[in-house]
C-alpha positions in Angstrom: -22.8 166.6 -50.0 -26.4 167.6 -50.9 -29.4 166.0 -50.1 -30.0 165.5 -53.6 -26.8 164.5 -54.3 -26.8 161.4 -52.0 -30.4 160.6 -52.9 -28.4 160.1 -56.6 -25.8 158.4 -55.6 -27.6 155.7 -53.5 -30.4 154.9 -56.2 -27.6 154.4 -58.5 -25.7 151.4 -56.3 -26.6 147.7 -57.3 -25.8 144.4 -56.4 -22.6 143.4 -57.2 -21.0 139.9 -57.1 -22.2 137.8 -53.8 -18.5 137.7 -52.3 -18.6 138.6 -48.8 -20.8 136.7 -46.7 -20.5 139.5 -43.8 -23.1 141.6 -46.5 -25.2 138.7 -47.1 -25.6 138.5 -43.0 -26.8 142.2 -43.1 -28.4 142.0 -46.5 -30.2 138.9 -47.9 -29.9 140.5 -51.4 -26.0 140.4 -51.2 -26.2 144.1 -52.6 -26.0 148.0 -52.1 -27.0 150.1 -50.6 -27.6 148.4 -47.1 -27.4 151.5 -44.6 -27.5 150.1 -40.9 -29.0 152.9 -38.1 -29.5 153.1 -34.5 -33.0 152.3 -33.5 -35.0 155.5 -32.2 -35.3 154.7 -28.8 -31.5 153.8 -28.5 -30.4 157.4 -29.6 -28.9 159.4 -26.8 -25.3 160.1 -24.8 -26.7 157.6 -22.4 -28.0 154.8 -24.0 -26.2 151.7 -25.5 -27.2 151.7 -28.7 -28.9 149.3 -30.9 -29.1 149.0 -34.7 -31.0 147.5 -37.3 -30.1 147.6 -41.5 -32.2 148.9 -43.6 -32.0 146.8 -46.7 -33.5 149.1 -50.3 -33.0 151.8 -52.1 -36.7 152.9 -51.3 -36.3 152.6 -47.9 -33.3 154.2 -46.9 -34.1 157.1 -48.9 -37.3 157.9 -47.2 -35.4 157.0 -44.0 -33.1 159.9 -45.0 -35.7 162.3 -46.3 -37.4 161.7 -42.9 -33.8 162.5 -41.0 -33.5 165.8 -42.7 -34.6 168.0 -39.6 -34.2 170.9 -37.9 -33.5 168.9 -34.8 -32.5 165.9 -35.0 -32.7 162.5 -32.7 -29.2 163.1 -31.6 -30.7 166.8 -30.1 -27.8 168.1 -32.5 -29.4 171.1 -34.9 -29.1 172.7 -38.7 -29.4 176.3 -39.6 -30.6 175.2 -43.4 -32.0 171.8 -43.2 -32.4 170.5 -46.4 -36.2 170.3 -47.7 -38.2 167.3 -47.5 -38.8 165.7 -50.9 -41.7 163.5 -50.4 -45.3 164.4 -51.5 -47.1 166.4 -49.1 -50.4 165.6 -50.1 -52.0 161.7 -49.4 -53.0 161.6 -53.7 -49.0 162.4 -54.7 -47.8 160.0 -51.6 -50.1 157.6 -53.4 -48.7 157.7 -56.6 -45.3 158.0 -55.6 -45.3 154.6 -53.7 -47.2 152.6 -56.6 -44.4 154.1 -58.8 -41.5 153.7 -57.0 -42.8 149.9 -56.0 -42.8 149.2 -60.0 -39.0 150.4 -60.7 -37.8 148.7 -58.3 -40.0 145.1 -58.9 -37.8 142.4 -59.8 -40.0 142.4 -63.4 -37.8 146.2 -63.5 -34.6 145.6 -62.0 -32.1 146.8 -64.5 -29.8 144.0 -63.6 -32.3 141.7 -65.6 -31.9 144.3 -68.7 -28.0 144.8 -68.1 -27.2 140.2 -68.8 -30.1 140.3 -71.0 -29.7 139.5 -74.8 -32.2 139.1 -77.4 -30.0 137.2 -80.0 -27.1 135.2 -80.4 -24.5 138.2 -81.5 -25.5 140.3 -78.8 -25.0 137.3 -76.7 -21.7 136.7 -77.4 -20.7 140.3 -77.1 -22.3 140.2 -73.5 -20.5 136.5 -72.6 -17.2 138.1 -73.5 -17.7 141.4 -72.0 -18.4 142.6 -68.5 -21.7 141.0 -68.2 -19.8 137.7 -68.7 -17.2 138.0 -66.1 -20.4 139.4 -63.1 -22.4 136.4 -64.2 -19.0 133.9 -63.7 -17.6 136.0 -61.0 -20.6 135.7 -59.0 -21.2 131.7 -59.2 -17.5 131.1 -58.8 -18.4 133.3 -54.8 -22.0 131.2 -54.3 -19.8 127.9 -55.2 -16.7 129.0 -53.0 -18.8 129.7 -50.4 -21.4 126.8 -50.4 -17.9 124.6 -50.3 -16.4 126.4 -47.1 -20.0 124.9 -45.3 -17.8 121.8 -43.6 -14.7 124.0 -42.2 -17.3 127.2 -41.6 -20.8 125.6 -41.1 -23.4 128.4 -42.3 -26.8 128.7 -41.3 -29.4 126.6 -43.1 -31.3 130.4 -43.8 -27.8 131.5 -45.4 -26.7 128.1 -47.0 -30.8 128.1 -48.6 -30.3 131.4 -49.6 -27.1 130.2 -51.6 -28.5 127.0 -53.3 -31.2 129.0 -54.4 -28.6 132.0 -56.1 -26.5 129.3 -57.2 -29.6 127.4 -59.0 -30.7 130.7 -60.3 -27.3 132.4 -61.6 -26.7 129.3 -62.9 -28.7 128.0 -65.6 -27.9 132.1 -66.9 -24.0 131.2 -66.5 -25.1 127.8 -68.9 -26.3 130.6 -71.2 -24.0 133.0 -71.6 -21.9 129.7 -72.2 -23.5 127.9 -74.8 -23.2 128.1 -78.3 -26.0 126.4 -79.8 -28.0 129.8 -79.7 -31.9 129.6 -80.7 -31.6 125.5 -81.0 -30.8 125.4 -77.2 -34.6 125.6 -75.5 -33.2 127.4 -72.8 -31.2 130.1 -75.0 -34.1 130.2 -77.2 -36.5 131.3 -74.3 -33.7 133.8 -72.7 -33.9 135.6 -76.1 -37.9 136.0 -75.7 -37.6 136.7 -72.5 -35.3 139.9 -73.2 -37.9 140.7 -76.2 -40.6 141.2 -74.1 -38.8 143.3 -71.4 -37.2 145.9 -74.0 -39.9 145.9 -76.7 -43.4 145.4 -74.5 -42.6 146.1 -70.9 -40.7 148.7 -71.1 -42.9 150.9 -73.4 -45.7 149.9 -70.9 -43.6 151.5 -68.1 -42.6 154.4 -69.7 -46.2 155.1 -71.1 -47.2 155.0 -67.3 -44.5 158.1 -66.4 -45.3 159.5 -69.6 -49.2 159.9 -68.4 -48.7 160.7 -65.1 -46.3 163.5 -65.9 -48.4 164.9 -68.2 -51.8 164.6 -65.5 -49.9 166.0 -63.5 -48.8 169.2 -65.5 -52.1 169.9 -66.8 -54.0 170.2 -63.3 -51.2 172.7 -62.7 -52.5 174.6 -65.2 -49.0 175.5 -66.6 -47.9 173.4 -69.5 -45.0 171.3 -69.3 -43.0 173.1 -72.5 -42.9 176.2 -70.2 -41.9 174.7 -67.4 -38.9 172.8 -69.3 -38.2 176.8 -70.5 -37.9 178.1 -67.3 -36.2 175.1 -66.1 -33.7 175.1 -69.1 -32.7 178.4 -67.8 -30.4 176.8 -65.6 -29.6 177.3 -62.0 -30.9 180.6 -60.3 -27.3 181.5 -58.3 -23.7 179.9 -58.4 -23.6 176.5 -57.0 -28.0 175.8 -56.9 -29.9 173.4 -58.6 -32.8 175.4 -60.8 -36.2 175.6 -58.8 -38.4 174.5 -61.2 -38.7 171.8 -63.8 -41.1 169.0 -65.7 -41.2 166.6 -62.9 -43.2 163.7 -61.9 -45.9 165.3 -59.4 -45.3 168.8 -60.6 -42.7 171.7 -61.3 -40.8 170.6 -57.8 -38.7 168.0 -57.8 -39.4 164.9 -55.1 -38.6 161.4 -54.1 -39.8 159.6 -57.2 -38.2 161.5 -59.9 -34.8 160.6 -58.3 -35.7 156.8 -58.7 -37.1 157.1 -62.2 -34.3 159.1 -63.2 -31.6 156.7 -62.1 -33.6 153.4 -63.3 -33.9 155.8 -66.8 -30.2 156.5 -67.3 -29.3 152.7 -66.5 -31.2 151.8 -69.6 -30.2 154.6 -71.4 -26.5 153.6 -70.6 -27.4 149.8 -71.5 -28.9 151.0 -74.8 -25.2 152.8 -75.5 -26.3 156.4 -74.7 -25.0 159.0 -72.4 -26.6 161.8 -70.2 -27.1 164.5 -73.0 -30.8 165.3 -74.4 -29.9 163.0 -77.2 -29.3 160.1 -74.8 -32.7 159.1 -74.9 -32.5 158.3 -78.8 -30.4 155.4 -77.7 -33.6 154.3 -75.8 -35.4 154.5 -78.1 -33.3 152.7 -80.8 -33.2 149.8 -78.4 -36.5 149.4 -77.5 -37.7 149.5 -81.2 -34.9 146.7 -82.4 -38.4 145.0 -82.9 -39.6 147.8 -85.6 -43.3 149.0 -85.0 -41.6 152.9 -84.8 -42.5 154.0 -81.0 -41.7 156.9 -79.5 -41.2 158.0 -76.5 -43.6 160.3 -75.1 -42.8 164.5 -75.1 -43.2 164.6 -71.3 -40.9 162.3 -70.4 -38.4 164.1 -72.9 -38.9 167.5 -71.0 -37.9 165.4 -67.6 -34.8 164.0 -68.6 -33.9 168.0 -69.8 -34.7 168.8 -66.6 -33.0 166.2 -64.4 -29.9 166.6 -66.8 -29.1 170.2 -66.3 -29.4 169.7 -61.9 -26.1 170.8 -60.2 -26.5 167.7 -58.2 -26.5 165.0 -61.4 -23.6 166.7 -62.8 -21.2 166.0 -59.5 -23.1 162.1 -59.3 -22.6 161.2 -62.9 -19.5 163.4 -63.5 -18.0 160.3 -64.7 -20.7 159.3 -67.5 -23.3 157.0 -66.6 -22.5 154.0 -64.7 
């Protein structure tokens, strides 16, 4: 499995239903990815090991990038290590962390944006669909496992953690249930709530990418329609992901465009599109359900071309989006 390819594959895990209380002991978030790894100085033939989990998306992968050595802690070695992808320079480690910070901000997290409705027939298609069954699912799990307290006492960190989800998953379960849509205060400010996130935030967001690809591309000096060209061109040999592309920092691809793709295809899948260079159109449909006629910007266009036509996204996604 590539580098790439596993860089994919865990930005595109989420949280799931809270229903084993062995993850939530490792992972406060009841969710995936949680990767747990031996400690440096407990690395070696000798040495009872130790381990700690590491608990985000952003962390494990620059815990992997970092791992991707000639030698390695375990003294064991690789004739082709696989290249680094984080910035090399202190400005594009900058930007990559204030980036990859906002995708993955709970104001961002497409969980929000996958149980989110903005009126009362999109709500009921939600309710009755597979948004419906994670919301139930999931405080059916809190409520089973608040009740096995007395025969299996849990700790007051755990049993806080699930009053708190149950209080919070909740009142959107008394959502999803009602049927009094906008007359119901709390329906009424879910639907303005999901508004603002597709119609305002997310045009703010994508704005952001928009401009820093396109800062990016012209310091290069090399515009970012003839990088797409090149890029478009494909791979360069059987089996290789093309060298060059519209990314984020540059014509190289790095950490941050592998977060901003997968957040991107979520909501492209959420909007009803697919990974083809039309997908986006589905995006775009969605986010202007309020009617002002944005579009989104060339630049981030050129990306998802450039993301979509990667070896490595073919073998993740070969599926469809998920």
């Amino acid at each position: 499995m590539s580098l790439v390819y596993q860089y994919y594959w865990l930005c595109s895990r989420k949280a799931t239903a809270m229903t084993n209380l062995t993850t939530v002991r490792i992972n406060s978030t009841s969710g995936v990815p949680t990767l747990v790894v031996p400690l440096d100085k407990y690395v070696g033939p000798e040495t009872e090991s130790r381990y700690k989990a590491i608990v985000d998306t952003k962390s494990i992968l620059d815990f992997i990038d970092k791992s991707r050595t000639i030698i390695s802690r375990t003294h064991t070695t690789s004739s082709a290590p696989a290249p680094a992808l984080a910035p090399a320079t202190i400005d594009h480690l900058s930007v990559t962390n204030n980036l990859i910070t906002s995708l993955h901000s709970p104001e961002l997290d497409p969980i929000f944006f996958t149980v989110s409705a903005t009126d009362q027939s999109e709500l009921a298609e939600k309710a009755n669909g597979p948004a419906g069954l994670y919301v139930k699912q999931r405080q059916e799990a809190i409520l089973r496992h608040l009740a096995s307290d007395e025969a299996n006492p849990l700790s007051s960190r755990y049993k806080t953690l699930l009053e708190k989800e149950k209080e919070i998953n909740g009142a959107l379960l008394k959502v999803y249930q009602s049927t009094s849509g906008e007359q119901d205060p709390d329906t009424s400010a879910f639907f303005e709530k999901s508004k603002k996130k597709w119609q305002e935030e997310l045009k703010t967001v994508l704005e952001t990418f928009e401009k820093t690809i396109k800062d990016n591309h012209d310091s290069s000096g090399e515009s970012a329609e003839a990088k797409a060209a090149a890029s478009a061109r494909g791979p360069s040999a059987e089996g290789e992901d093309p060298p060059t592309g519209t990314y984020l920092l540059g014509d190289q691809i790095s950490l941050v465009d592998l977060h901003f793709f997968v957040w991107l295809a979520r909501l492209v899948y959420l909007s009803g599109g697919d990974l083809s260079v039309a997908g986006l159109s589905k995006l775009e449909e969605k986010i202007n359900k309020g009617g002002d006629g944005w579009k989104l910007g060339e630049n981030v266009r050129l990306f998802w071309q450039s993301i979509l036509i990667r070896d490595s996204v073919k073998k993740v996604y070969s599926g469809g989006i998920h």
